[in-house]
N, C-alpha and C positions, 0 to 999 in steps of 0.2 A: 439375805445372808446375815447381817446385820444383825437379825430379831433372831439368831440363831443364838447368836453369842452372851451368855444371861449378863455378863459383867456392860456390854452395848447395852441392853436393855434395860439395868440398872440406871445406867446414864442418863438414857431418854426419859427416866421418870423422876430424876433429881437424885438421885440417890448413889452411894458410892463414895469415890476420892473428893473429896470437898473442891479442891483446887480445879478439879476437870470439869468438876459441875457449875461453878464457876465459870471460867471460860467456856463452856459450850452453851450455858443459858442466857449469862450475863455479859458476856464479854471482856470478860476482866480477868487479865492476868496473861502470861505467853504460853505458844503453843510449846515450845523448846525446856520452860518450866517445869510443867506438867511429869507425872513420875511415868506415865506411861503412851508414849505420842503416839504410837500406832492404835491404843486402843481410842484415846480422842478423836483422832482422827475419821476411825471409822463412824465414833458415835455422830460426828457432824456430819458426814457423808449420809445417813441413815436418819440425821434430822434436816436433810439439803440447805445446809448450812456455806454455801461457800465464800462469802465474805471472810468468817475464821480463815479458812485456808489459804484465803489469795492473802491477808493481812501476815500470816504463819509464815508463806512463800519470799513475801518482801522483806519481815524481820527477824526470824530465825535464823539457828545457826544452821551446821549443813548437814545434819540427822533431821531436824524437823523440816527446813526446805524442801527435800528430796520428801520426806511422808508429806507435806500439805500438797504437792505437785502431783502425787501419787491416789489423791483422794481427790485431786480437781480431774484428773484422768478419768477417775468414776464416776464422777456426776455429771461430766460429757459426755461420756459415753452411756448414759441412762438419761441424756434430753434434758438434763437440768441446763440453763442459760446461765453459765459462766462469764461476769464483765470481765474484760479483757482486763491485765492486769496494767494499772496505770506506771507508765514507763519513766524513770526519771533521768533527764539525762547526764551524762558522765562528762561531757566536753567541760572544760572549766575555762572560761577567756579572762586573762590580764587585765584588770581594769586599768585605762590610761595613767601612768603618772601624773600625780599632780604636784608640781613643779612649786614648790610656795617660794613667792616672790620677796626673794632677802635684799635690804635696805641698807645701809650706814653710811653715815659719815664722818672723817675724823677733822681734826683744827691739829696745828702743830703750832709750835713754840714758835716766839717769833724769833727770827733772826737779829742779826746787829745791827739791820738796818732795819728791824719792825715789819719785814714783811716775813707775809706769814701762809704756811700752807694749807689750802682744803682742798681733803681727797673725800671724793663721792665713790662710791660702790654700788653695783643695781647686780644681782643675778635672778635672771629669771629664765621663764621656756623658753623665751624670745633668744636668749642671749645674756652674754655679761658684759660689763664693760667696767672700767676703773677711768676718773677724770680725776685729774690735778690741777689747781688753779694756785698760782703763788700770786695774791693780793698784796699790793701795795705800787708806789709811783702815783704821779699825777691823775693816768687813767683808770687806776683803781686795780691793774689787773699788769703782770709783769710777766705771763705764760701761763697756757692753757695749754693742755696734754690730754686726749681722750685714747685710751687704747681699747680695743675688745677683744678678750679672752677668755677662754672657758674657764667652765664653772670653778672647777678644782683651782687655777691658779687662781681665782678670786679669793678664797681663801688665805692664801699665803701672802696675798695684798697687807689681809683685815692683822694676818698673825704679825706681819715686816711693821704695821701701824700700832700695833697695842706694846711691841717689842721695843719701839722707839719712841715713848711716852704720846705716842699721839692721841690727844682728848678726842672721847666720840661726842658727838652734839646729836640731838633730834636731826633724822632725816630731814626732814623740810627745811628746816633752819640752814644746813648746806646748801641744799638746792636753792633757797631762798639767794644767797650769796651768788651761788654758780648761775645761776635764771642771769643775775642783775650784771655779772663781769665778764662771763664767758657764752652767751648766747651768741655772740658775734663767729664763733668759734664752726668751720666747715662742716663738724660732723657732730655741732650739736643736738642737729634735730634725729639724729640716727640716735644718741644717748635717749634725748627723751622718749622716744617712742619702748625704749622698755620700762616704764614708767609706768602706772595708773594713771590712767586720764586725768583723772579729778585730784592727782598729787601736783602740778605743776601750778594749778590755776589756787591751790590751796595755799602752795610757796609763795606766790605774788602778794597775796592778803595778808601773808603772816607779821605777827609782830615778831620780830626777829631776836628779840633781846626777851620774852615776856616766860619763858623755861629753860632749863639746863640740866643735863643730867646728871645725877649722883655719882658717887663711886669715881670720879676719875684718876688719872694716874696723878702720882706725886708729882709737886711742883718742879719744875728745873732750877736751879741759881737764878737768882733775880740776875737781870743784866744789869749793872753796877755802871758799866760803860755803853749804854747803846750810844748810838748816833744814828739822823738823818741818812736816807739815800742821798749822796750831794745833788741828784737830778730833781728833788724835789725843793729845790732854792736856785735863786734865781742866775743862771750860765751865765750872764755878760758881767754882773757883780765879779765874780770867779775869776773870769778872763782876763776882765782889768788889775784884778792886784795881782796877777799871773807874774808879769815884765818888772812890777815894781819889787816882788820878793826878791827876782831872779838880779835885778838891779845892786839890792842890798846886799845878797851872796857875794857878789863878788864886786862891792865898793871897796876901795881901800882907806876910804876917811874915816871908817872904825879904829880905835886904838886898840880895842880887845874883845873877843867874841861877847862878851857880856850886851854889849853895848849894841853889837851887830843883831843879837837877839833879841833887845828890848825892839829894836828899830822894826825887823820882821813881824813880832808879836803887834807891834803899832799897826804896821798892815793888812797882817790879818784879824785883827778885832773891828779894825773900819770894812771890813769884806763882810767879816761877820755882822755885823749891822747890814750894810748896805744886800745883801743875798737876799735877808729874812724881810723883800717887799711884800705888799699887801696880796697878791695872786699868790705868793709862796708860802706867805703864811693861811691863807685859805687852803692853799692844797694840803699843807705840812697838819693842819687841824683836822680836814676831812683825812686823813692817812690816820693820823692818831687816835682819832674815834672808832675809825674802822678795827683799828688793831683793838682799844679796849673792850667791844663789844667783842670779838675771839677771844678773847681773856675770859670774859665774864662768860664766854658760854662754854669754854674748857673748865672754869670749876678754878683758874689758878690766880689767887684776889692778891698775892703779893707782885705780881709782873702787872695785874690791873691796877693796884691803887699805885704803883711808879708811874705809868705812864696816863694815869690821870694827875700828877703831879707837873708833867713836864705839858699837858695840851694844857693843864690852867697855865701854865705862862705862854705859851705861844698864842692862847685866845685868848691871855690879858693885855697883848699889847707890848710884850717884854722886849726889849733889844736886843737881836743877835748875839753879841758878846755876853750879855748877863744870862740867857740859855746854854749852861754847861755842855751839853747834849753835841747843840749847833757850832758853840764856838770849836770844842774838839772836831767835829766834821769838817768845818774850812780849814781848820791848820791841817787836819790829817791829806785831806783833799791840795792842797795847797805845794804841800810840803812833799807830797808824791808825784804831783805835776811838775814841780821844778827837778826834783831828782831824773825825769824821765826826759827833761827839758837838756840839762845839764849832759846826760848820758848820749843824748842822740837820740833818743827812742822815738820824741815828738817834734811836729812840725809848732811855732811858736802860734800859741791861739790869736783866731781873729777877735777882735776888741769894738 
């Protein structure tokens, strides 16, 4: 039928619409293209052509799909082997989330007694969790806090931490700290497990002072007054000039409080010596180096180079009294134990 039609048989000899001669010889160009698709169509049908039409069938629009479908019909029906047309499927599946495992840690300001806070943060597919450790005291650690929360309220952790100048430090450098103070802690090992394996054993090795990150927040006021925790000097020193303050209060061999005060201040400057013993002042230096190394990896070098000012006198040997710092701590210490002494509040310390 085909070889009826001269404009088909134009076709079958190269000749004709450029574009149809084209695609029906060489395979180049779309059936949908083409200025005349039923007559290509036929021409391929009449050159048993049906690769064109199964290709026309799969990318054409819906005039020529419907013609290539039309011409695969003929050549079925005239015994030509039509391959099935290759099927592609439509089902689309979700690929898993992939959960990327977010890290921080922040360092806070120290306190007025130089203890200072680090918050770790871990979100990952496992779980979130948020740990706080307040370092400082003799043992190094004065509370540990592990919560686990979802994802979303970790966020508002990181925003409560960066809202309240809290300096972030390298992860590791945190855990490094949190490994050393709070492993003791019941639900440590439930924290580390959302961890990378190989980040905990990396914290143990690290040099803890040897990076720090840029960018931190603005420094706070230097503390102009810190002081000592008094539980980091020595409690029976304390207790003994307890009775003797409490004694001068209420002597009446003072002729004027002037005088009632130097006498007080005599006491407590000898307290303040006798506190700052050799274990106290070990612990009061290890406390002090701890805090400057948070200084120095929060980025804030004016609360660093103060309280490297105040550990060179506690690890040079200095006397109680002549540590500004210390001597404020026993009087304030001192002077609040007798008022609480005085009021009823306290039973009188054992000595």
């Amino acid at each position: 039928m085909a070889k009826e039609n001269p404009r088909v048989t134009e076709l079958l000899g190269g000749a004709g619409d450029a574009a149809t001669v084209a695609w029906l010889h060489l395979g180049v160009g779309e059936l949908a293209a083409l200025a005349d698709v039923d007559l290509a169509v036929a021409a391929a049908v009449a050159l048993k052509k049906p690769a064109l039409l199964l290709a026309a069938q799969e990318r054409g629009d819906k005039a020529s799909r419907k013609a290539a479908s039309a011409g695969l019909h003929k050549l079925r029906s005239a015994g030509v082997d039509v391959p099935a047309p290759v099927v592609v499927a439509r089902a689309y599946a979700l690929e898993k989330e992939e959960v990327e495992v977010l890290l921080r840690a922040f360092v806070g300001v120290p306190d007025d007694n130089g203890d200072l806070e680090v918050l770790l943060t871990a979100a990952t597919a496992e779980g979130s969790a948020a740990m706080g450790l307040v370092l400082g005291g003799r043992s190094g650690v004065r509370d540990v806090k592990i919560s686990f929360i979802n994802r979303s309220a970790i966020r508002d952790v990181w925003r409560s931490a960066e809202r309240f100048r809290r300096a972030e430090v390298p992860f590791s450098t945190g855990l490094h700290y949190a490994e050393a103070f709070g492993a003791e802690h019941p639900d440590w090992r439930h924290f580390v497990k959302l961890l990378p394996a190989e980040l905990l054993e990396s914290a143990r090795t690290l040099d803890p002072l040897a990076t720090r990150l840029p960018g931190q927040p603005s420094e706070p006021p230097t503390l102009t007054r810190w002081m000592p925790n008094p539980d980091l000097l020595e409690e029976r020193a304390l207790n003994r000039a307890m009775p003797l303050v409490m004694t001068a209060v209420g002597s009446e061999a003072y002729t004027d409080d002037e005088a009632r005060r130097a006498a007080m201040d005599a006491i407590m400057l000898d307290a303040a010596d006798a506190a700052l013993t050799d274990e106290a002042r070990a612990a009061l230096v290890k406390h002090l180096e701890q805090v400057r190394a948070m200084l120095w990896l929060s980025g804030w070098d004016r609360h660093h180079a103060m309280f490297g000012d105040i550990l060179a006198e506690v690890a040079g040997g200095a006397q109680g009294r002549t540590i500004a710092s210390i001597e404020a701590c026993v009087k304030l210490h001192l002077a609040q134990s007798v008022m609480q002494a005085l009021q009823g509040g306290d039973a009188e310390p054992e000595l």
